[in-house]
N, C-alpha and C positions, 0 to 999 in steps of 0.2 A: 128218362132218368131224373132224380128229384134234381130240382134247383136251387139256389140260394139267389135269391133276386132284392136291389134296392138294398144292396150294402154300403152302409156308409166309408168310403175309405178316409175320406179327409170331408172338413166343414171349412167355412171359408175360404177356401180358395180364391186364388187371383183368375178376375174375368180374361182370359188368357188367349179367347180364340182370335181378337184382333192379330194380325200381321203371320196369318197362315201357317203357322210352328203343325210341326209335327212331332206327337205326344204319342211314347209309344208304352204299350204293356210287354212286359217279358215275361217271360215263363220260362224256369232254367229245365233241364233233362231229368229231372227229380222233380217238379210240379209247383217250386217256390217260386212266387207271382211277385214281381214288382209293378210301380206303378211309380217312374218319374213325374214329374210334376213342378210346376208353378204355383207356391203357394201362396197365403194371402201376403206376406212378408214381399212379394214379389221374387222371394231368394227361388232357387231350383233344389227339390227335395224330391225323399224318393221313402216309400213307404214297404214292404214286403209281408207277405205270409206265405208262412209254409205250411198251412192246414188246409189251402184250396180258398181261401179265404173268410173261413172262421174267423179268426182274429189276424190283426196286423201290428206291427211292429214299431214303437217310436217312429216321427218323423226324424230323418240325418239331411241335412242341408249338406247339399253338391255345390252350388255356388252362391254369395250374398251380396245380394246388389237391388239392379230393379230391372227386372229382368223380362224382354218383351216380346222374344221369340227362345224357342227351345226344339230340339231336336235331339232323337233318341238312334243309334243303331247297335245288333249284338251281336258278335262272333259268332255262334252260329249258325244264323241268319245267312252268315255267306259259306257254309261248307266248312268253316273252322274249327277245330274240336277246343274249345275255349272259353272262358266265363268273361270275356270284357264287355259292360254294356260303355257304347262309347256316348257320351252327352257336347252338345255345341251349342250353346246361348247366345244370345244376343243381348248387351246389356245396356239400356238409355244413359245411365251414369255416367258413363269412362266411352260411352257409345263403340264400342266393340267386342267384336266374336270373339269368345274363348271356347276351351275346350275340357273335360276333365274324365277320365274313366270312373266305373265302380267295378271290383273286380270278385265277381260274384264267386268264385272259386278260392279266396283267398279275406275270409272274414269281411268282404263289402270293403277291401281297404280302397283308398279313394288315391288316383293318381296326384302329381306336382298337377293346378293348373294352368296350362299356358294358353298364349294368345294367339288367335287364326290372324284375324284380320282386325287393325287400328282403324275405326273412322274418326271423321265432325261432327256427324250428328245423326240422331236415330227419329223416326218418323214411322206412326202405324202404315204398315203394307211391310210389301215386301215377302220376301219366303227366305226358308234356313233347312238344309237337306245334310246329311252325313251319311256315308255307308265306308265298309270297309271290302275292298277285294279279297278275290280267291288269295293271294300272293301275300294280304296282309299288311299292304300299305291303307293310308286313313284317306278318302276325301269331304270338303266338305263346300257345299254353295251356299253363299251370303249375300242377301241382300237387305242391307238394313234401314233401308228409308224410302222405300216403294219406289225405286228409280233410281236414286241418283247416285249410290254407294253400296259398292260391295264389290264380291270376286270369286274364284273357282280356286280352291286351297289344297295341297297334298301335305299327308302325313307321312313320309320313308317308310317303311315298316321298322326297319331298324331305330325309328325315334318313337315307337311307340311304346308304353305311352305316354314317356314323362318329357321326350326331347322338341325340338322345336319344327316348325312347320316350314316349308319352303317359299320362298317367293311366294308369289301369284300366278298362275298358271294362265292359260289361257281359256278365258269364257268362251262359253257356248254361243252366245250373241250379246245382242248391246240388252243390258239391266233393262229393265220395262215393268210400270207398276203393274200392278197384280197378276203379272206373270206367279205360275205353281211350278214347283221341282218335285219329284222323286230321287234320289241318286239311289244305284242299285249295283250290285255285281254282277258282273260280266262273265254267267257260271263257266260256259266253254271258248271264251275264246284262248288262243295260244299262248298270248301274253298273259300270264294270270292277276297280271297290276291294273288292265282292260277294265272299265266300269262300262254302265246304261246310266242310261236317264228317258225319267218319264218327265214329259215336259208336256206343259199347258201354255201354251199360246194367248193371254187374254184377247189381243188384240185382233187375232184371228180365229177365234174359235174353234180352235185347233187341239188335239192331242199327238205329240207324236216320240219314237222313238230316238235318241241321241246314243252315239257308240262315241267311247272317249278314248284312244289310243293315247296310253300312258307314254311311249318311249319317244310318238311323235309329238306328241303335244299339241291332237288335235281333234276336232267333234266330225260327226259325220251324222245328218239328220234322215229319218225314212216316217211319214205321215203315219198316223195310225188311225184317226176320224177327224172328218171336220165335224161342223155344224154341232160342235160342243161348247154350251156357253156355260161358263163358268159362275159358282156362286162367290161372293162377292166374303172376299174373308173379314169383312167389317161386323158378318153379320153372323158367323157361322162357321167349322170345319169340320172335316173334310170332302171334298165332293168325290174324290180319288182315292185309291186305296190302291197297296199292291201287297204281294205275300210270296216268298219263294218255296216252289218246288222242286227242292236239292233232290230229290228221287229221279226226276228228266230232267233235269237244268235247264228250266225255264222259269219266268216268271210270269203270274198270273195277277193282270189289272181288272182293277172294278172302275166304273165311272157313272156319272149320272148325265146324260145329255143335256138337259134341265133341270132347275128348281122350280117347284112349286106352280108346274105348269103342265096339262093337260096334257095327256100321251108323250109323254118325255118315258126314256128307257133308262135303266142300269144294265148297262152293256157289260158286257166278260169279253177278254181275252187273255192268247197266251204268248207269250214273248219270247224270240230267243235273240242274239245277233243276227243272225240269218233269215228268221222269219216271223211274219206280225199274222195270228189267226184269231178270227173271230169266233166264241164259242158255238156252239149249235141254238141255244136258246138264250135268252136273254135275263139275267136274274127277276126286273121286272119291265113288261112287257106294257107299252102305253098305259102308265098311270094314271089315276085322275088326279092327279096334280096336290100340293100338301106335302109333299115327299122329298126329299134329298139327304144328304151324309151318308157316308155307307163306310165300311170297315169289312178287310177281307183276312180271315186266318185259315192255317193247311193243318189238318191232324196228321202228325209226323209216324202214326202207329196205322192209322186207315188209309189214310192219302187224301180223306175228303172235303171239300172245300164249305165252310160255312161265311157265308157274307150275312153283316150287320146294315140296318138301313133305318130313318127315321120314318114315321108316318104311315098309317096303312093304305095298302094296295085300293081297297074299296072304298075310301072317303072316310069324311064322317070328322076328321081330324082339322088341325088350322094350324099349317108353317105359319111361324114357328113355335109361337105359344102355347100350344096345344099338341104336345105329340107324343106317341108310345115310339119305344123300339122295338125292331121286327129281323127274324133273319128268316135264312132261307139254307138248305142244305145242297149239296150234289156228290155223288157217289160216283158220276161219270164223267169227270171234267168239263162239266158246264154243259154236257148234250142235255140233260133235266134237271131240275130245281125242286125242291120239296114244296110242300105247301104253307105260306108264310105262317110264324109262330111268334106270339110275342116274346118278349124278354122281360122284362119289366111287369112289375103287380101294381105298382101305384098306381095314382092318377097320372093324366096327362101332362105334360112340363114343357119347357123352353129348354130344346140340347142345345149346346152351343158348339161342343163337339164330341164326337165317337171317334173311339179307340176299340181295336183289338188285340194280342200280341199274334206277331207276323206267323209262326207256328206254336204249336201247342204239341206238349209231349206226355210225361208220365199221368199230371192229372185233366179238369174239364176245361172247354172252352171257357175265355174270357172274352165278356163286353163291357167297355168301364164308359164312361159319359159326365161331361160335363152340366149339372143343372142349375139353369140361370136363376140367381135370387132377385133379390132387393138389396144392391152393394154386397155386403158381408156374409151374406147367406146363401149364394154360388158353395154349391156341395161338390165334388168328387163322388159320384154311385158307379158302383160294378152290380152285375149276373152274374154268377158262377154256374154250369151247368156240373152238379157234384157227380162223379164217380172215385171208387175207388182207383189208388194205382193200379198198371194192367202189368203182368208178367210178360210183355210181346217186344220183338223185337220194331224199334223203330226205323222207320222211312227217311233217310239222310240222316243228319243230327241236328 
């Protein structure tokens, strides 16, 4: 199908991949694409088109500050028939988490914003995670100084999403710098307030899964690989990726074992409470090394899994300054892989990070990317893979 590649969505943007924020694309049930963002103001802004991204729409600043992590999640995403994208910053200024909705359903109006968590001070590292459960309560993990500050935060359902957050909750373990988060929902458990979490270990090389029982107030951990070293978010995001499969209620992780190292793999699995499975083949199979980021979205009308990834399979390229983006397809939940296909027309760049949106519905895939300038000339580019709307019924919502 044709493409639209190397769309400018925003110019100067803020160098943003320091302190491992997770920067998400949306895509509503009708095919209008947003693109939250950190722009060069440092404020959190968010950009939309609803031609597939033909054209795009004024920037609207979400929050105005200086702003040094960001995190994106949408009703949808967890099984909710609902337009809220929920947004959580981190802001060095006033050095605390806040929170604010955009409520895609109701003219982009923009929630009260309130505050997660108060710190002292903010420090690059660190991670910032948000998702919302089946049941419609908010969570959110902060860590805003690569160790030494932060917490595990609930939203009520009933205060979302202008009312205020509760206490602190109890964390997963003790803060640790460049520890990564995912927070995800917990599609079957009984308790529908139940979250996941995808957790990266720095210190041990570790991926594994976290169950958060809402009512007791407590984590419960189960491995999912070791011998996973983590890319270093001073330099680059994301090395993890996940996307939900509201059709099985499972979630489907990506990962890279390695960066930019010799037979390192981007591994697939599939996740539920109950059970961690590794897919049949591996998206890439001992690299030559140059490789890492990846980005995973679900076609909500086919079911098919398309992962995004830096650098090609065969060489030829140089993490970081030098790299195409590549994806890869699967029609069978990860028992086979298509044959890699660029995304991108231009020359080679410096990503500093890949974005997909988690599912994709009425129109085409989205791959947006950060590319590294010279100070002020760090661009915002997406791919759009164009088709028309489909008349089909879709897979979850």
């Amino acid at each position: 199908m044709p493409r639209r590649a190397d769309i400018f969505v925003a110019d100067a943007i803020s160098a943003h991949w320091n302190g491992a924020a997770t920067n998400y694309i949306v895509q509503t049930p009708t095919g209008v694409i947003y693109v939250v963002f950190i722009d060069s103001q440092s404020d959190v802004s968010f950009r939309k088109s609803s031609d597939y991204g033909l054209t795009w729409s004024e920037t609207v600043v979400v929050h105005s500050g200086t702003t040094t992590n960001l995190a994106v999640w949408y009703d949808r995403w967890s099984g909710i028939s609902a337009g809220l994208i929920h947004c959580v910053m981190t802001d060095s200024g006033d050095d605390d988490t806040s929170y604010r909705t955009i409520n895609t359903e109701s003219s982009d109006a923009l929630s009260t914003e309130t505050d997660i968590f108060l710190g002292a001070s903010t420090a690059a590292g660190g991670h910032l995670s948000v998702t919302r459960a089946v049941g419609g309560n908010v969570y959110c993990k902060t860590v805003i100084d690569a160790g030494a500050e932060g917490g595990f935060y609930r939203l009520p359902n009933a205060n979302v999403p202008n009312g205020a957050w509760d206490a602190a909750r109890t964390v997963d373990e003790a803060i640790a710098t460049l520890d990564q988060m995912i927070l995800v929902p917990d599609l079957t458990a009984a308790d529908t307030q139940d979250i996941m979490a995808i957790f990266w270990d720095a210190s041990a090389n570790e991926i594994s899964r976290k169950l958060y029982d809402d009512s007791g107030n407590s984590w419960a951990e189960t491995s999912i690989a070791g011998s996973m070293t983590e890319l270093s978010t001073a330099t680059a995001f994301a090395n993890f990726d996940i996307a939900m499969d509201l059709t099985n209620s499972r979630v489907v992780l990506v990962a890279w074992s390695g960066t930019d190292v010799a037979n390192s793999d981007l591994r697939c699995w599939v996740i539920t409470n109950s059970a961690i499975t590794e897919t049949t083949a591996n998206v890439v199979l001992n690299s030559t090394d140059d490789q890492g980021l990846c980005a995973i979205t679900i076609d909500a009308n086919t079911g098919y899994w398309y992962v995004f990834y830096a650098g090609a399979s065969g060489g030829g390229e140089t993490w970081i300054t030098s790299l195409n983006i590549y994806y890869k397809m699967s029609t069978d939940a990860g028992a086979t892989w298509s044959a890699e296909a660029k995304v991108n027309t231009g020359p080679a760049f410096t990503p500093r990070w890949l974005r997909t949106t988690n599912r994709w519905y009425a129109g085409p895939w989205v791959a947006a990317w950060h590319r590294d300038g010279a100070g002020s000339t760090d661009d915002l580019m997406m791919s759009v893979d164009h088709s028309l709307p489909r008349a089909v019924s879709m897979l979850g919502v």
